[in-house]
N, C-alpha and C positions, 0 to 999 in steps of 0.2 A: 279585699282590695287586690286588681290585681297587678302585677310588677313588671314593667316594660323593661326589655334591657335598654339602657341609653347608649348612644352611639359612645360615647367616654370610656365605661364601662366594657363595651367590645374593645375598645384598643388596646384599653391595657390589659385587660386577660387574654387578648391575642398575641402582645409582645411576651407576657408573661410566657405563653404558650412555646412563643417562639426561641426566644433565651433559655429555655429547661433545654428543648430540641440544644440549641447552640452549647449549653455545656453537657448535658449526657455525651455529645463526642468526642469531648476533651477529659473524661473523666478519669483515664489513667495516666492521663498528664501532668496532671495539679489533685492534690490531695483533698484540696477544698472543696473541687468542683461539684462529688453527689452531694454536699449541703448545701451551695448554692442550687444547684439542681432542684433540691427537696424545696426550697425556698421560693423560686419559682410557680412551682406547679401550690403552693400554698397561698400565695398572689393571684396567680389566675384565678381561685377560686374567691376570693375577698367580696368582689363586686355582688358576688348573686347571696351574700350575709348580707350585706350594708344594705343593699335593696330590702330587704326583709326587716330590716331595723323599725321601732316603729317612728311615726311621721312626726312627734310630739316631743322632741327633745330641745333638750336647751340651746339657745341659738348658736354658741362657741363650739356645741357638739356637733349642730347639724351642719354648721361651716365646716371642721374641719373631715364630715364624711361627705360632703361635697368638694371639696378641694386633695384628699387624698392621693391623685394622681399626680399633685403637683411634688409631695413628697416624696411618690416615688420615683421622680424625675430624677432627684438625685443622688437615690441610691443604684440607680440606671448606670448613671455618671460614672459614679466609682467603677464598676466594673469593668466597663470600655476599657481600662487602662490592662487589666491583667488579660482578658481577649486578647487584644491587640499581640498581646508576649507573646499567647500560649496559640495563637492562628497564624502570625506573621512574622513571615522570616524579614521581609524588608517593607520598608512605606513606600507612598506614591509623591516624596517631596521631589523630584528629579523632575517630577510632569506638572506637578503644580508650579513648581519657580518657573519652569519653561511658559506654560500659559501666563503666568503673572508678566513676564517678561515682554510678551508677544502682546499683550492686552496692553499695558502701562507705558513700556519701550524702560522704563527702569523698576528696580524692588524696591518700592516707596519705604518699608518696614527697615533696610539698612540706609536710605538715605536721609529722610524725614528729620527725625532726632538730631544726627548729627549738624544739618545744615542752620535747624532752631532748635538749639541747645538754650534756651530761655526755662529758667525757674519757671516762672508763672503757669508760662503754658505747657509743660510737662506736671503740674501739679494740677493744670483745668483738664486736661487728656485724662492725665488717670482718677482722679477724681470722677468723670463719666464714667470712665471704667468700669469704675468700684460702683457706682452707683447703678448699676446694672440689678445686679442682685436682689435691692429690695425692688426697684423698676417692674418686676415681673412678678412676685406675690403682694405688694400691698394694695395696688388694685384691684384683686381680684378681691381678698379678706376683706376690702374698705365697701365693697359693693354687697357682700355679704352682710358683715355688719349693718348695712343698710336695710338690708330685707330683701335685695332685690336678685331673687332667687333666680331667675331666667338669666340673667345679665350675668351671674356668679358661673352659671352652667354654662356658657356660650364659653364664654372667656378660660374654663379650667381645661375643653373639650377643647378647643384649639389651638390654646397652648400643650397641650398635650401630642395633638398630630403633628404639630412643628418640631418639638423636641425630641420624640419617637420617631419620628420621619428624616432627623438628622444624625439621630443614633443607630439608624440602617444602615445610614451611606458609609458610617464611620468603621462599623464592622466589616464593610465590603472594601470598604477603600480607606484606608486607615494614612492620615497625612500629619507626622507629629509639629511641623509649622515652624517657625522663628525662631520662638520661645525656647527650643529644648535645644534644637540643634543648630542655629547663630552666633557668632557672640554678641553681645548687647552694648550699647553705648558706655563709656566708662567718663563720666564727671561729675560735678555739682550737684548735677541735676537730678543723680541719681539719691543722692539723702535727703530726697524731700519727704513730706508724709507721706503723701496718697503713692506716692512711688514705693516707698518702703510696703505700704498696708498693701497695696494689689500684690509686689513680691512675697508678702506672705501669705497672701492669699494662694497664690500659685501654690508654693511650699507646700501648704499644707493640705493640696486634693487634687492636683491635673491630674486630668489622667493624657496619655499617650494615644497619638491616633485619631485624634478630635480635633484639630484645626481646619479642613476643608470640609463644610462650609463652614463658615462661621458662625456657631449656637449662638455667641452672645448676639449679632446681628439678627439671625432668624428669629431669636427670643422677642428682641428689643422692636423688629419691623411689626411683631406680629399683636404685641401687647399697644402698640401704638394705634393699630387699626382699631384695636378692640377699641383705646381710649374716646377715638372720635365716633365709635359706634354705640357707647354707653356713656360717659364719662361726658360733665358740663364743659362745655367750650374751653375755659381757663388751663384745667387740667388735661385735656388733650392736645392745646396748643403746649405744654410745658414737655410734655409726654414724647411728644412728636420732636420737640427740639433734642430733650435727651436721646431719643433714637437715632438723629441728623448725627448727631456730638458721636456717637458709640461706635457706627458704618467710620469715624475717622480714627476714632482712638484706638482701635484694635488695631490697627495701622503704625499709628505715631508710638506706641508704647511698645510696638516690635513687638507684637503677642500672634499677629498674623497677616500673611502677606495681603497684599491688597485684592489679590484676585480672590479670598475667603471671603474676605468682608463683601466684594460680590456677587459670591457664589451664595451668602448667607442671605442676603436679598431677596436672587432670584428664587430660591429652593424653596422661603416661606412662602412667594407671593404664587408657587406652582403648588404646593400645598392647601393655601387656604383659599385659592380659586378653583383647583381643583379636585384635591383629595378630601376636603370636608364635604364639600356636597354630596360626592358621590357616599363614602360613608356614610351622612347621615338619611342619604336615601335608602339605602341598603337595610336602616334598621328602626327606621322610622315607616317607608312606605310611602310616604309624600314624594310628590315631584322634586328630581334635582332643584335646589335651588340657586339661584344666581348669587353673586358676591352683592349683597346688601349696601346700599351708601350708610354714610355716618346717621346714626340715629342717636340724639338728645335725647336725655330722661326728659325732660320737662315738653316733649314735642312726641312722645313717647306713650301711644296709648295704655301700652298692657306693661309700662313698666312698673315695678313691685316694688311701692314705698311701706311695705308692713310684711312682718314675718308670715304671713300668709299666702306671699306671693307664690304665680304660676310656678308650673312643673318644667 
């Protein structure tokens, strides 16, 4: 049989590619960096194993060596933060507030909060938040578990150029955002749950440098398409609200100024109109394709309700 590289498969052994390049030149900088180095170039190579896997594995196996990219997404993550040290002397927050400013005429992320200082709705804000996180893998795992291998593949493959696509601008233009360098609203509002759980969320993995644009937006605009492009009517109308809710709450929770949330927008919707086609023409050979309207499973001719679904 023989093994096509899939267009998923190029991206991330080209970032892989790319990030080895990005620290071999910091290596007598940071002590870690020839192991991440080594680490890299051992990622690049993953793709062209897993392809050789054979076809007949158990379905949790064969999910999670079609989704693997999405793992690596956030070991991606981590690293942004120590780049960011070891490449930049200063960030780009000085151009981004100015744009925010000139876009808005005020910085919603210091005004918002304070003027509705309301329980409720600081615990519906971060609560979207937080519900971001599973927002972007259970979809994809739930379409898996279903069988529906094409739908699994689309959805890992574009989520993939959206987050690698944002993790470029972030090493070139690194903007560490509200969060780090504001101060933050001080009352009430602040001991609630989802208040307290996104704070530790933060705590325990930002990395520095990743606020413009905004990944939770690019994430959340991009798994929304998917939702009305695979996903029954129910679950892409709910999907799609969650994503309305996120473009505010990055906002209102003072995690990023408002011109992220639509920078994170625009950058998915110039991504998956235009950098997945052209990729997947590059390595498929078909015709650029157009950005597809929403396609229902059940309206769905080649969709895969049995583990033997298309490639």
């Amino acid at each position: 049989m023989t093994h096509q590289t899939r267009p998923v498969d190029a991206v991330v052994s080209g970032y892989n590619v790319f990030l080895a390049a990005v620290w071999l030149t910091v290596a007598s900088k940071a002590g870690y960096a020839p192991a991440i180095f080594a680490a890299h170039v051992a990622a690049a190579a993953l793709p062209l194993f897993l392809n050789r896997a054979p076809r007949d594995l158990a379905r949790p196996v064969a999910i999670l060596r079609e989704i693997y990219p999405l793992l690596f997404i956030l070991a991606f993550w981590t690293e942004l933060g120590y780049l960011r040290e070891l490449y930049h002397v200063g960030v780009h927050d000085q151009t981004v507030t100015a744009w925010d400013l000139r876009v808005f005429g005020q910085h919603f992320n210091l005004t918002w909060m304070p003027r509705m200082p309301d329980v409720w709705l600081s615990e519906v804000m971060h609560f979207i938040y937080y519900a971001y996180y599973p927002l972007i893998f259970v979809p994809v795992i739930a379409v898996g578990l279903m069988g529906r291998r094409t739908a699994m593949r689309d959805m890992t493959f574009r989520l993939a150029v959206t987050y690698l696509g944002c993790y470029a601008l972030y090493l070139w233009f690194p903007v560490d955002g509200p969060a780090a360098l504001l101060p933050h609203y001080q009352g009430g509002l602040t001991e609630g749950f989802w208040y307290q759980l996104v704070k530790a969320a933060h705590n325990s993995g930002d990395s520095l440098g990743t606020a413009f644009p905004s990944s939770h937006v690019a994430g959340s605009v991009t798994i929304a398409y998917l939702a009305w492009r695979w996903l029954p009517r129910g679950w892409a109308w709910l999907i799609g609200l969650e994503t309305v809710g996120v473009c505010f709450a990055t906002v209102y929770t003072q995690n990023h100024y408002a011109i992220d949330a639509l920078g994170g927008l625009v950058w998915a919707t110039v991504l998956q109109v235009v950098a997945v086609p052209l990729i997947r023409n590059v390595f498929s050979g078909a015709p650029v394709e157009r950005l597809p309207l929403p396609v229902f499973p059940r309206l769905d001719p080649e969709a895969e309700l049995s583990t033997g679904g298309g490639s």
